[in-house]
N, CA, C and O atoms as CSV, one atom per row, in Angstrom:
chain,resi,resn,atom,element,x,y,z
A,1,UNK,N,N,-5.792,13.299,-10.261
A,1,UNK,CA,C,-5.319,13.169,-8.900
A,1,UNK,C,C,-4.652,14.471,-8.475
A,1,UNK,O,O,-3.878,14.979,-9.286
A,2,UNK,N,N,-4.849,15.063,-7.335
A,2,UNK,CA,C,-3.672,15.949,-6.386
A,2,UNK,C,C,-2.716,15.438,-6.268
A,2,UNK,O,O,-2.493,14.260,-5.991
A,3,UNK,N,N,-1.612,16.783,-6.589
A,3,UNK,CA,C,-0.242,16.533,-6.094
A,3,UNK,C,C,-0.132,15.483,-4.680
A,3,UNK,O,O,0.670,14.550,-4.635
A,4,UNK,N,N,-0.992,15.788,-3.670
A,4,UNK,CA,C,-0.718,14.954,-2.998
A,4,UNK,C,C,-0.795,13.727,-2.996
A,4,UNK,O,O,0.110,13.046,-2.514
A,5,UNK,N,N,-2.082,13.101,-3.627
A,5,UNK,CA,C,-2.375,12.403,-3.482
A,5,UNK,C,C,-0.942,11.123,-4.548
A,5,UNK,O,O,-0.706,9.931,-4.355
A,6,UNK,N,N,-0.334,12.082,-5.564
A,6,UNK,CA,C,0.900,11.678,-6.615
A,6,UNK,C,C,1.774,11.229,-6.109
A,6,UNK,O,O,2.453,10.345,-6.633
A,7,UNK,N,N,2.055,11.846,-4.647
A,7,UNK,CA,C,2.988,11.543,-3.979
A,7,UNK,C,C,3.290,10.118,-3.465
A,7,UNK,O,O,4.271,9.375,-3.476
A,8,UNK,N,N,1.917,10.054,-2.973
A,8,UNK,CA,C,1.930,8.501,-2.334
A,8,UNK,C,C,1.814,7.023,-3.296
A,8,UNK,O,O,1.680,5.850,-2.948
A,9,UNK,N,N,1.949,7.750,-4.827
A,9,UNK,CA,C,1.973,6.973,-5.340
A,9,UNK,C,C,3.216,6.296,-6.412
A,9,UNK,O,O,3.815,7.157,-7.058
A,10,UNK,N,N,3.650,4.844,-6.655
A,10,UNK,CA,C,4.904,5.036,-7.370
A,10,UNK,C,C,4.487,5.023,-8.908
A,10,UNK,O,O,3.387,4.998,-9.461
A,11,UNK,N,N,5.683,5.049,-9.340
A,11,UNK,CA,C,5.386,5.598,-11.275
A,11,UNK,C,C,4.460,4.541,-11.646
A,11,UNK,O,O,3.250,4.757,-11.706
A,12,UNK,N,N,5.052,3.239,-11.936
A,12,UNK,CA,C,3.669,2.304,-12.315
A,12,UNK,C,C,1.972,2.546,-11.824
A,12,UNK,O,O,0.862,2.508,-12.354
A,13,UNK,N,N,2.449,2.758,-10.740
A,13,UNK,CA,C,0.855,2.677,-10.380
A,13,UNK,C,C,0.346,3.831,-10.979
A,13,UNK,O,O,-0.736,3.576,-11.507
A,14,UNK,N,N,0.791,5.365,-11.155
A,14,UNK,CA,C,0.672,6.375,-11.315
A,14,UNK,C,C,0.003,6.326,-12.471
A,14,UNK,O,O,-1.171,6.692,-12.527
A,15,UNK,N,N,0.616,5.905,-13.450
A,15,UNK,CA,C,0.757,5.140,-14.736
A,15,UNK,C,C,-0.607,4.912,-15.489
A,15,UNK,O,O,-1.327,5.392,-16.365
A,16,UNK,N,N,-0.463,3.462,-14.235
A,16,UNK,CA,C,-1.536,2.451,-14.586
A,16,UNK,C,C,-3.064,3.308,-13.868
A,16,UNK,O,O,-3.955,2.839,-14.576
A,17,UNK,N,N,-3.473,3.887,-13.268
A,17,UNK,CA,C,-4.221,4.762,-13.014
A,17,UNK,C,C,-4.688,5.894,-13.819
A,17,UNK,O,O,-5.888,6.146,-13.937
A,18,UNK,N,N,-3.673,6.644,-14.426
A,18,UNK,CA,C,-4.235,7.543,-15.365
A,18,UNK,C,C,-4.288,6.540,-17.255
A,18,UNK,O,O,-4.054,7.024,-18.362
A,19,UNK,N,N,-4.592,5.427,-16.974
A,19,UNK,CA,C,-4.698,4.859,-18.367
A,19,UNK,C,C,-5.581,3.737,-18.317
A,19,UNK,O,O,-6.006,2.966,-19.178
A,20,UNK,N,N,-5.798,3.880,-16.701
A,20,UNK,CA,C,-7.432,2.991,-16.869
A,20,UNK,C,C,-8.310,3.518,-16.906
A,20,UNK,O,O,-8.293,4.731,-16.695
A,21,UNK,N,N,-9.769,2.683,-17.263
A,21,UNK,CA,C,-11.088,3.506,-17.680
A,21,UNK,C,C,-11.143,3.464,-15.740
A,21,UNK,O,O,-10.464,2.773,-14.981
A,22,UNK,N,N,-12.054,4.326,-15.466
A,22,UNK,CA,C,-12.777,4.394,-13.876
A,22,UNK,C,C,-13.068,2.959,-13.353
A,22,UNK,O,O,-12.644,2.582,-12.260
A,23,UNK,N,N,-13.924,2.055,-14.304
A,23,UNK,CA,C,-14.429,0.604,-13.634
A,23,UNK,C,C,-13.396,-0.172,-14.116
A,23,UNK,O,O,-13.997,-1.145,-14.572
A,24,UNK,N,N,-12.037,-0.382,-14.330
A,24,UNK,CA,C,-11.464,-1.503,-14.758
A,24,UNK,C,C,-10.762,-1.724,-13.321
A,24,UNK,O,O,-10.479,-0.913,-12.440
A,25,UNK,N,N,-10.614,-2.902,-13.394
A,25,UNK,CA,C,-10.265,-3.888,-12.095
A,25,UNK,C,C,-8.734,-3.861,-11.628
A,25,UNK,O,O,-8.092,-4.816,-12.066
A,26,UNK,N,N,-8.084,-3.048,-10.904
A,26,UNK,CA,C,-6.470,-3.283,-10.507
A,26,UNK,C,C,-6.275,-3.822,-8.681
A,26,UNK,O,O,-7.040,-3.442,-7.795
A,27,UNK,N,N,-5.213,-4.657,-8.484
A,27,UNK,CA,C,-5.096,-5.240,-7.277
A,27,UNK,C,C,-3.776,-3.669,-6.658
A,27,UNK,O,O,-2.861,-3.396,-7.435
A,28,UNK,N,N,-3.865,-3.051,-5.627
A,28,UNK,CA,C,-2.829,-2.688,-5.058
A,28,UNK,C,C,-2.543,-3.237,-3.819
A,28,UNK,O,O,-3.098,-4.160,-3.224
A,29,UNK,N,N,-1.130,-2.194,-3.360
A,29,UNK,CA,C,-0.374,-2.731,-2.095
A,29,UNK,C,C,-0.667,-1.337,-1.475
A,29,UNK,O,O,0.004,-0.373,-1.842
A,30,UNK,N,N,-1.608,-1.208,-0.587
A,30,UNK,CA,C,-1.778,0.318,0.307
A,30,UNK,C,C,-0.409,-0.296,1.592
A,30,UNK,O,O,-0.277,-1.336,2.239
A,31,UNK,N,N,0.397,0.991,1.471
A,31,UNK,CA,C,1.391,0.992,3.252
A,31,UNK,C,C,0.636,1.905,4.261
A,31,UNK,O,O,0.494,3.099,3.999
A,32,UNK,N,N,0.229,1.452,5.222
A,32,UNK,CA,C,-0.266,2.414,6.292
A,32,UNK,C,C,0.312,3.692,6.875
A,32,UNK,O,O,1.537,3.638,6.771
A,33,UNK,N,N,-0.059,4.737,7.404
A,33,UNK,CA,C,0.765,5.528,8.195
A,33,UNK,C,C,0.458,4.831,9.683
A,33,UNK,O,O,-0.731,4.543,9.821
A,34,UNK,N,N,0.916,4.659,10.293
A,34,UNK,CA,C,0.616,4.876,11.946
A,34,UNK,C,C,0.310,5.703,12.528
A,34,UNK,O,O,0.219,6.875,12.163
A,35,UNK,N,N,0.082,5.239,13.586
A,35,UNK,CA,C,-0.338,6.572,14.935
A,35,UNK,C,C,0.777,6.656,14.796
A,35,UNK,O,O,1.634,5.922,14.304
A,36,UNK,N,N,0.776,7.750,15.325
A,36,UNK,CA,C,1.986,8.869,16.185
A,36,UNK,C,C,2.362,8.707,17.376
A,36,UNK,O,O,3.545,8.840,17.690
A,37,UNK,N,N,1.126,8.296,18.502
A,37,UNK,CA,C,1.613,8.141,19.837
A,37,UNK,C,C,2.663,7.531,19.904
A,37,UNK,O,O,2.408,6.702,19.031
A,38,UNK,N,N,3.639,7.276,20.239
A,38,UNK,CA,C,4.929,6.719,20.605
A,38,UNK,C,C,5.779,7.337,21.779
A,38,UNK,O,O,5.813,8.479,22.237
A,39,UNK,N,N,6.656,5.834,22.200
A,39,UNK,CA,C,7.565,6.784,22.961
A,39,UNK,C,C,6.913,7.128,24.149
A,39,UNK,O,O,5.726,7.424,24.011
A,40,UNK,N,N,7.545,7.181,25.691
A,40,UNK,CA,C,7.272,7.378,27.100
A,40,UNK,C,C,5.751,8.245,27.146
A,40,UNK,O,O,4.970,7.809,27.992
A,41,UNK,N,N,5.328,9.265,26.432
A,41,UNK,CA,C,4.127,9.644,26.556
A,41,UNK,C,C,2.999,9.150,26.478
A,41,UNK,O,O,1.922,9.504,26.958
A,42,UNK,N,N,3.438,7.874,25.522
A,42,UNK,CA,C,2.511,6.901,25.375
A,42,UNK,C,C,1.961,5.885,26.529
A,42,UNK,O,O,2.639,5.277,27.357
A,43,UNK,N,N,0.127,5.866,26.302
A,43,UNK,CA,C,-0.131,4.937,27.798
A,43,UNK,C,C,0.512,3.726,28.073
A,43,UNK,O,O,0.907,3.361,29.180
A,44,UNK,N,N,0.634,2.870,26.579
A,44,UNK,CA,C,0.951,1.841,26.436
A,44,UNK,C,C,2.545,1.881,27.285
A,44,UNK,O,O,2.634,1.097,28.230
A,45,UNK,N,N,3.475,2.542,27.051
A,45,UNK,CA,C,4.254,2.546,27.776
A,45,UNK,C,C,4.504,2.686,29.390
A,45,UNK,O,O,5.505,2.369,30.033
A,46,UNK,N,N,3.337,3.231,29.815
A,46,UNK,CA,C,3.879,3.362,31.700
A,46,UNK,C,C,3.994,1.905,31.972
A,46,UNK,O,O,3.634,0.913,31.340
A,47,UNK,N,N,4.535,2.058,32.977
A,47,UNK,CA,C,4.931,0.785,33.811
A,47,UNK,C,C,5.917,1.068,35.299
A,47,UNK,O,O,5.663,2.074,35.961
A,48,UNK,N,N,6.690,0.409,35.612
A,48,UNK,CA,C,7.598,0.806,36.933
A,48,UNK,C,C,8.251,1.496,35.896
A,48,UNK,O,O,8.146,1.559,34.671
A,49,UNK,N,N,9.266,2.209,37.145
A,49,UNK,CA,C,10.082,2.838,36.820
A,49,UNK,C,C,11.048,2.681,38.021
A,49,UNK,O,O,10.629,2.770,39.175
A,50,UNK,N,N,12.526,2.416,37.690
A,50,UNK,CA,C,12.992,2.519,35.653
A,50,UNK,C,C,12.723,0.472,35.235
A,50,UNK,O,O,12.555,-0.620,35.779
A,51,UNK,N,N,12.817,0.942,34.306
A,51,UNK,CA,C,12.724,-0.380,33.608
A,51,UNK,C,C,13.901,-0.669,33.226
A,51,UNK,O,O,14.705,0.235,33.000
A,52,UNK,N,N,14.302,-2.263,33.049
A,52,UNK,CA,C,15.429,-2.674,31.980
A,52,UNK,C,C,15.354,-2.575,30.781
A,52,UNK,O,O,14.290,-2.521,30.165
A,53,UNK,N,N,16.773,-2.529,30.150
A,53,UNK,CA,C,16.490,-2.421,28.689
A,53,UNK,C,C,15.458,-2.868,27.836
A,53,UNK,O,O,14.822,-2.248,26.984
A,54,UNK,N,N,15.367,-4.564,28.365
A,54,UNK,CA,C,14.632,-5.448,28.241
A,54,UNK,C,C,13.045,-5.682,28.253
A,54,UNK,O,O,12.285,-6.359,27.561
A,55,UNK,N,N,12.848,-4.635,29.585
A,55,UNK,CA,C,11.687,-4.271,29.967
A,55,UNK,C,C,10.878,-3.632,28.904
A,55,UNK,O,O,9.849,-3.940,28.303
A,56,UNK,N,N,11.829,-2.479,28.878
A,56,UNK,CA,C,11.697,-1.228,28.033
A,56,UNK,C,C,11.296,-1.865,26.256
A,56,UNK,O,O,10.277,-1.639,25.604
A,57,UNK,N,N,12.061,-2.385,26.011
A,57,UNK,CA,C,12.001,-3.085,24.259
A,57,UNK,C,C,10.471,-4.056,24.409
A,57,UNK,O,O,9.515,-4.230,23.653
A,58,UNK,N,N,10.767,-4.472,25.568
A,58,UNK,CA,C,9.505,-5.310,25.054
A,58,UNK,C,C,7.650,-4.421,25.789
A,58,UNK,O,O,6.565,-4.968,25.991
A,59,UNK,N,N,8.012,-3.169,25.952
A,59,UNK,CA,C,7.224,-2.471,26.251
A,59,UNK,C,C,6.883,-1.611,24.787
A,59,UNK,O,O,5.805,-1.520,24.201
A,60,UNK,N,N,7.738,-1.233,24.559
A,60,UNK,CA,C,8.101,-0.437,22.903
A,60,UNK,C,C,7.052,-1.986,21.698
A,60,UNK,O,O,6.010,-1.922,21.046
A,61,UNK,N,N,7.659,-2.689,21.851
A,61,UNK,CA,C,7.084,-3.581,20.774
A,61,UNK,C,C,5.888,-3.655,21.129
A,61,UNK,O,O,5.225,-3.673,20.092
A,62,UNK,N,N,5.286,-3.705,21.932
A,62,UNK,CA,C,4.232,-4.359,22.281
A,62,UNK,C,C,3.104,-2.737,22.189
A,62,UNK,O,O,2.033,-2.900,21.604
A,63,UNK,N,N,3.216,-2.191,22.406
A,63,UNK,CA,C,2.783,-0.321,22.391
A,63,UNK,C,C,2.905,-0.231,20.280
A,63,UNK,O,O,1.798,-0.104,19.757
A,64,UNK,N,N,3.849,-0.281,19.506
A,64,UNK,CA,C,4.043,-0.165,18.806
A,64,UNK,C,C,2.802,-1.368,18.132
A,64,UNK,O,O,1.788,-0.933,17.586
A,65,UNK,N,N,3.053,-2.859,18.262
A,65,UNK,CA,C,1.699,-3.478,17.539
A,65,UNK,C,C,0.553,-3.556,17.661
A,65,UNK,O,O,-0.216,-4.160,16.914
A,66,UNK,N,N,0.107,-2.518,19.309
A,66,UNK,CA,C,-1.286,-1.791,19.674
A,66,UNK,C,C,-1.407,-1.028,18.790
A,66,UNK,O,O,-2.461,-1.280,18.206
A,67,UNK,N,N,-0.709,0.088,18.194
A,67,UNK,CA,C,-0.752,1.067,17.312
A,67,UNK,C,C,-1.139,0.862,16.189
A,67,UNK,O,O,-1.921,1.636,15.636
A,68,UNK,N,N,-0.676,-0.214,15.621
A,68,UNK,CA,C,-0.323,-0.584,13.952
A,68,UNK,C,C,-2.055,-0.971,14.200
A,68,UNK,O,O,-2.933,-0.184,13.846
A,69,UNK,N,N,-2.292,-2.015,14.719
A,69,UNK,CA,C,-3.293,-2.539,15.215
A,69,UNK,C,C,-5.110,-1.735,14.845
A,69,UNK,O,O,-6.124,-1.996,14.199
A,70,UNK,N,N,-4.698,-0.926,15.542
A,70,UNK,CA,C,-5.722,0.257,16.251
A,70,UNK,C,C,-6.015,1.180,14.244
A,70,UNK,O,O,-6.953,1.595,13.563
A,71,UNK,N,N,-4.462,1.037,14.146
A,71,UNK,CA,C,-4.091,2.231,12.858
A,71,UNK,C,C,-4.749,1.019,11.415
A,71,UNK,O,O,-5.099,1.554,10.363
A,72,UNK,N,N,-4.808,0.032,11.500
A,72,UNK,CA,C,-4.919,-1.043,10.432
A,72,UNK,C,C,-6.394,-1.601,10.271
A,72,UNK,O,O,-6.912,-1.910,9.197
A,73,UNK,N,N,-7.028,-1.683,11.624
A,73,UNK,CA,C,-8.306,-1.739,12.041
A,73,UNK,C,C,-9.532,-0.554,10.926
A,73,UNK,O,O,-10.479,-0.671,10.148
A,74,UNK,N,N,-8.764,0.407,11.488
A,74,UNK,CA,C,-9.189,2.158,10.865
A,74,UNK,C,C,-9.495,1.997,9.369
A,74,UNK,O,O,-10.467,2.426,8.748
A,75,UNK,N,N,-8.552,1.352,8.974
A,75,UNK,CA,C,-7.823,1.046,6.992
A,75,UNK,C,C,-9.044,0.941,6.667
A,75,UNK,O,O,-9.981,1.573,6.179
A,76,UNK,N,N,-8.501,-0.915,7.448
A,76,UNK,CA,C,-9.795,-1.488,6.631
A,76,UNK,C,C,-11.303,-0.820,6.828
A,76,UNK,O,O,-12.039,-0.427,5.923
A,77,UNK,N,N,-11.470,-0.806,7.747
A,77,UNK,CA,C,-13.121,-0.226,7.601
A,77,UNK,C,C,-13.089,1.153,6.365
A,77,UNK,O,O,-13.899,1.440,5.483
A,78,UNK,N,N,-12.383,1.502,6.586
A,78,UNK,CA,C,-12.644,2.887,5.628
A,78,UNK,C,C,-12.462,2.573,4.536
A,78,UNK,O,O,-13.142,3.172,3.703
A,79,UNK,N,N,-11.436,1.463,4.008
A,79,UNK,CA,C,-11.601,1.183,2.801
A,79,UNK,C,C,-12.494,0.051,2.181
A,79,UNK,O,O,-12.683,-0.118,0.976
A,80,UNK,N,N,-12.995,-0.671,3.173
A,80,UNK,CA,C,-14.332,-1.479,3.135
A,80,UNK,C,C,-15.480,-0.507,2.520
A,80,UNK,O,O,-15.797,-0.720,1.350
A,81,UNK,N,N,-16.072,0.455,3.162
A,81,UNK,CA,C,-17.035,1.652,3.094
A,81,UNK,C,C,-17.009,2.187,1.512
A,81,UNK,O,O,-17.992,2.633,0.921
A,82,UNK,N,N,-15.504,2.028,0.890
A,82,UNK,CA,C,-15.640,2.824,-0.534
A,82,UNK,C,C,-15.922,1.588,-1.246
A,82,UNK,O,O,-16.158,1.740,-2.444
A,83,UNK,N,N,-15.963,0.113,-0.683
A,83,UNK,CA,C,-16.353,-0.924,-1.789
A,83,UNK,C,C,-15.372,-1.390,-1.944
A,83,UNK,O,O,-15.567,-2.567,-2.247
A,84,UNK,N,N,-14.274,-1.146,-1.917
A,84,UNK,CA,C,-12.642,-2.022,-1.882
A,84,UNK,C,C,-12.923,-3.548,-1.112
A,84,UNK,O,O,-13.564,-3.709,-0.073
A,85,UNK,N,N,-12.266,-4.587,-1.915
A,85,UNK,CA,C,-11.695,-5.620,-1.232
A,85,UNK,C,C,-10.679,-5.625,-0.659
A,85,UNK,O,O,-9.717,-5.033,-1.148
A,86,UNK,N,N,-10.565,-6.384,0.721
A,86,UNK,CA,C,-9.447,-5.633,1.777
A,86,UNK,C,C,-8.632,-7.744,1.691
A,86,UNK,O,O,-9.154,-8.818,1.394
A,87,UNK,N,N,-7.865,-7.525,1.931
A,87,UNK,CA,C,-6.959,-8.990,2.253
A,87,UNK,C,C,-5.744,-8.712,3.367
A,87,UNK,O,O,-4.821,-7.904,3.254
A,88,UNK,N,N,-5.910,-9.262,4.038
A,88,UNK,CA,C,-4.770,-9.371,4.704
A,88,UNK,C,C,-5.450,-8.166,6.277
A,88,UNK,O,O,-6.463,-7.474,6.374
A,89,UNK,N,N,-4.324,-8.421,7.211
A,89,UNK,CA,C,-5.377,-7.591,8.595
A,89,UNK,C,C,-4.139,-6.098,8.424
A,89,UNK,O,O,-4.359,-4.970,8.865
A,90,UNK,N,N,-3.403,-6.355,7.984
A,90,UNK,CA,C,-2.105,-4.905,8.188
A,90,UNK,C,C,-1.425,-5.306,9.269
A,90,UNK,O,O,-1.007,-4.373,9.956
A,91,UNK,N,N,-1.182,-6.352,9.636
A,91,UNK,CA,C,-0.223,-6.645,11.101
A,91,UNK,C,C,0.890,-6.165,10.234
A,91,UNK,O,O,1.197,-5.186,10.914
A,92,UNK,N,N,1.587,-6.143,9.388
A,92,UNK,CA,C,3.062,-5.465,8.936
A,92,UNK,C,C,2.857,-4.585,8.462
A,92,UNK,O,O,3.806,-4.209,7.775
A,93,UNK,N,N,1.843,-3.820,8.440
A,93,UNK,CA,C,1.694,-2.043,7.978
A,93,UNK,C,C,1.475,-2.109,6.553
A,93,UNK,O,O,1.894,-1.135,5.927
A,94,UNK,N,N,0.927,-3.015,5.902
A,94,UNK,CA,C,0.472,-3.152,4.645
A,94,UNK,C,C,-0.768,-4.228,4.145
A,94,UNK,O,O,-0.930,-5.354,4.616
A,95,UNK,N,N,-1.718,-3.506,2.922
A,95,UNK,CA,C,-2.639,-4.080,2.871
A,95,UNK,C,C,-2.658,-4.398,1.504
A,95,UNK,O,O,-2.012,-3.826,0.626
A,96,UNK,N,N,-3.554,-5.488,1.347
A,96,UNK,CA,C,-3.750,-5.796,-0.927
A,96,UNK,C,C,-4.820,-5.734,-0.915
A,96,UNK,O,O,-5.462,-6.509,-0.206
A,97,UNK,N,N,-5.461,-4.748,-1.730
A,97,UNK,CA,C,-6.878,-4.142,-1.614
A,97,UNK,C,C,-7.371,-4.053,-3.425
A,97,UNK,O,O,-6.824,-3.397,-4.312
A,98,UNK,N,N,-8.275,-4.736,-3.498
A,98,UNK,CA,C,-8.873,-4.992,-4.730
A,98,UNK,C,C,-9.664,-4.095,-5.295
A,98,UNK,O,O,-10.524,-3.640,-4.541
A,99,UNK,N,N,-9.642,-3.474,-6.975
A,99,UNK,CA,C,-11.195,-2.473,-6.345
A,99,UNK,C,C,-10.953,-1.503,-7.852
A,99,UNK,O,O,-9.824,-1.552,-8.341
A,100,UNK,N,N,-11.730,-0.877,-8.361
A,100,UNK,CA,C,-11.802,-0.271,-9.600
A,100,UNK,C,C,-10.649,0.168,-9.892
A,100,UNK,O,O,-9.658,-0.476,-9.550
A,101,UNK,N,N,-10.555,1.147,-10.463
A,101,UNK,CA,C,-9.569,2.495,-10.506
A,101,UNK,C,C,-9.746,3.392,-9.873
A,101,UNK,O,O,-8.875,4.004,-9.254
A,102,UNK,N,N,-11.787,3.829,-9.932
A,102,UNK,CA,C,-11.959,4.708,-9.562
A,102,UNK,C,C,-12.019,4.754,-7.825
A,102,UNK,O,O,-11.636,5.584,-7.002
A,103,UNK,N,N,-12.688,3.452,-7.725
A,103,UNK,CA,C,-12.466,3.519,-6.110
A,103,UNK,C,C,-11.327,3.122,-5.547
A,103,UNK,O,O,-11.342,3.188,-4.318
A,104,UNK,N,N,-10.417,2.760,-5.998
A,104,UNK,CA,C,-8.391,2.676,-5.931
A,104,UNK,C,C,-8.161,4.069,-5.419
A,104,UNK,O,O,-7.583,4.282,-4.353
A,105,UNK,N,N,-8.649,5.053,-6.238
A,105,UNK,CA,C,-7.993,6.123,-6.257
A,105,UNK,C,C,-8.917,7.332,-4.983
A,105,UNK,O,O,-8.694,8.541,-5.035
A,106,UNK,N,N,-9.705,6.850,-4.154
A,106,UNK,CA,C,-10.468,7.212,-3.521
A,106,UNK,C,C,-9.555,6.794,-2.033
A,106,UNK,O,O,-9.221,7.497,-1.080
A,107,UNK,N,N,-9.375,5.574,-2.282
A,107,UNK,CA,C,-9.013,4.779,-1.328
A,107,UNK,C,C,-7.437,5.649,-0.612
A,107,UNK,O,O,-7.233,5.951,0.564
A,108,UNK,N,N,-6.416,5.893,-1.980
A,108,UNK,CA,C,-5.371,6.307,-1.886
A,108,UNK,C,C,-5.379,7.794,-1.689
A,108,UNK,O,O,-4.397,8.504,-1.907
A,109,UNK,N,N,-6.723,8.291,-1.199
A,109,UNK,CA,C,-6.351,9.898,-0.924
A,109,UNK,C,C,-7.319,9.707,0.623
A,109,UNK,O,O,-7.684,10.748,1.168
A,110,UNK,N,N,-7.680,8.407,1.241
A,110,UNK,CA,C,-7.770,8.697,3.038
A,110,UNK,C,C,-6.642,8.991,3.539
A,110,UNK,O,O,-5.621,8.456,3.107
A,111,UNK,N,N,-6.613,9.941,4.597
A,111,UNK,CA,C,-5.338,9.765,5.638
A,111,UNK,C,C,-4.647,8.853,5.998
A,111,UNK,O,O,-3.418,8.882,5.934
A,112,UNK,N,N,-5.391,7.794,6.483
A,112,UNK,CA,C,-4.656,6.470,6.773
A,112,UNK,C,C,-3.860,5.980,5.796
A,112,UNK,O,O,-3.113,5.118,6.256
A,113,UNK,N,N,-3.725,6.149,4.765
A,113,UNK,CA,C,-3.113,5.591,3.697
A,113,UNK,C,C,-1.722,6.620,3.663
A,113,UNK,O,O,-1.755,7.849,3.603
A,114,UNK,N,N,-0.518,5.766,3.719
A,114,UNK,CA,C,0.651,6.664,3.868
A,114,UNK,C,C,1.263,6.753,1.802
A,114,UNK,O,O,1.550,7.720,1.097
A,115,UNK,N,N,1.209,4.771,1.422
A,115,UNK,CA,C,1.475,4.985,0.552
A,115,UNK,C,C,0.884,4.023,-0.685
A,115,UNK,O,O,0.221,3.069,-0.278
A,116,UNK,N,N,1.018,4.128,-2.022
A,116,UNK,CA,C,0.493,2.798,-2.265
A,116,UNK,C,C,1.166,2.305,-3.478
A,116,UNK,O,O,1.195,3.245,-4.272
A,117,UNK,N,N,1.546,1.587,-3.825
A,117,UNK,CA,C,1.945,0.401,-5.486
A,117,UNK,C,C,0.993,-0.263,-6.156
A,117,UNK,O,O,-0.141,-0.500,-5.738
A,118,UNK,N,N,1.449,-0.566,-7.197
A,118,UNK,CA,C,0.828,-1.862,-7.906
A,118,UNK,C,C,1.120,-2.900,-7.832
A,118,UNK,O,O,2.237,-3.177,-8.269
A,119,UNK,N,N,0.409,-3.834,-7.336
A,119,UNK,CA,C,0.956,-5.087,-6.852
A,119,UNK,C,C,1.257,-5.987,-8.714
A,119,UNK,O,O,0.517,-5.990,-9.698
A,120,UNK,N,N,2.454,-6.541,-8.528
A,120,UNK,CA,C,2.708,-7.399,-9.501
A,120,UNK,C,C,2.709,-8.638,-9.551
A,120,UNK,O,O,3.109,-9.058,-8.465
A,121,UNK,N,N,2.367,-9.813,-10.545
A,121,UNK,CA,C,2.931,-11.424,-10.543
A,121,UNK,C,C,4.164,-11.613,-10.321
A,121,UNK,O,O,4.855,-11.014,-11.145
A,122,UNK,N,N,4.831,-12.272,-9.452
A,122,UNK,CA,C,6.491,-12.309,-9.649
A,122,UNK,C,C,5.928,-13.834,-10.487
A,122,UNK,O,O,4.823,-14.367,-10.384
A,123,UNK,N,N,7.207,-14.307,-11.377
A,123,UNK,CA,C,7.607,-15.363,-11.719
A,123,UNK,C,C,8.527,-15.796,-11.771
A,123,UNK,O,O,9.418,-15.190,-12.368
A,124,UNK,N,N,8.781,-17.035,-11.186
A,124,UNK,CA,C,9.754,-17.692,-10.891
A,124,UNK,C,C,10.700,-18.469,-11.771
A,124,UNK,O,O,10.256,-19.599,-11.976
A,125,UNK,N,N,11.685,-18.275,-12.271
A,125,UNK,CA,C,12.375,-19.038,-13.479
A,125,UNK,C,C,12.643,-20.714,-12.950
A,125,UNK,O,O,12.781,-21.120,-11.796
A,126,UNK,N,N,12.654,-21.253,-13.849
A,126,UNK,CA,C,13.299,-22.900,-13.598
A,126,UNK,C,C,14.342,-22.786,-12.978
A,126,UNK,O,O,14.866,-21.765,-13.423
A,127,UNK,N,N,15.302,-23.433,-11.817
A,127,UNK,CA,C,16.298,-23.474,-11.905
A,127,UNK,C,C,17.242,-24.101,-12.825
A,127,UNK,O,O,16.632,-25.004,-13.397
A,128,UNK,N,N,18.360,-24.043,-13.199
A,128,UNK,CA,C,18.869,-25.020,-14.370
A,128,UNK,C,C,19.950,-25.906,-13.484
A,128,UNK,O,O,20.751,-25.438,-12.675
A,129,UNK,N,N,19.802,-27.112,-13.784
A,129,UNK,CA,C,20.777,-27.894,-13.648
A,129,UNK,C,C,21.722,-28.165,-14.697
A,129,UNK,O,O,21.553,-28.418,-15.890
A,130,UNK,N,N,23.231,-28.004,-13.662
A,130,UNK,CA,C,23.978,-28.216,-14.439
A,130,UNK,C,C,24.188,-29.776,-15.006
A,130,UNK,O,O,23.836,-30.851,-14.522
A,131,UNK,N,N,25.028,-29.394,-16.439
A,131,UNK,CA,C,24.784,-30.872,-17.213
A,131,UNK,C,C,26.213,-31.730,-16.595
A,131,UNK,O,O,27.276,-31.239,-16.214
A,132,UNK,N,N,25.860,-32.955,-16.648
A,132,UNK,CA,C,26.767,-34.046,-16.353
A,132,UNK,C,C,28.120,-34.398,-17.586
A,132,UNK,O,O,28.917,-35.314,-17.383
């Protein structure tokens, strides 16, 4: 891998990547970058002027989940194209994408890809009840 590409990645995954064969099977967590457009320059934003705060926030949110949107759309297809299994649409700026090592690591050096992990099992302990 490129330095860069090291970057976007955390130690486990880092890890678990340089100690798999190319075809062995790992699940990750890709984080998206977004667009950039933001903020009054943005189309999504015109409207009257001036706006209320109110106006304004719910102009911002709504411009902001066009973005993610537009930016998550992008992901998946591109990481569809290398053969990756894609889950989930990125409405929260993150995706769980199934897929070799070798095409993992393909996946994690597109642009769109800001960052990525290894997704883990959590397990849940028993709770204990206390004794009588």
């Amino acid at each position: 891998m490129t330095s860069s590409q090291t970057v976007k990645l955390d130690q486990s995954l880092d890890e678990a990547l340089a100690n798999a064969s190319s075809d062995e099977e790992l699940r990750l967590i890709f984080f998206l970058k977004r667009d950039a457009r933001r903020g009054p320059g943005n189309p999504d934003m015109a409207g009257p002027k001036p706006m209320t705060r109110a106006e304004f926030r719910t102009r911002a949110i709504n411009a902001d989940n066009s973005l993610l949107g537009s930016s998550a759309a992008h992901a998946i297809d591109a990481l569809k194209k290398i053969g990756l299994t894609v889950r989930g649409t990125g409405s929260v700026g993150a995706l769980v994408v199934d897929g070799t090592a070798s095409q993992l690591r393909r996946g994690i050096a597109l642009d769109c890809i800001k960052s990525a992990m290894l997704d883990q099992p959590m397990y849940l302990d028993r709770p204990v009840r206390p004794s009588n």
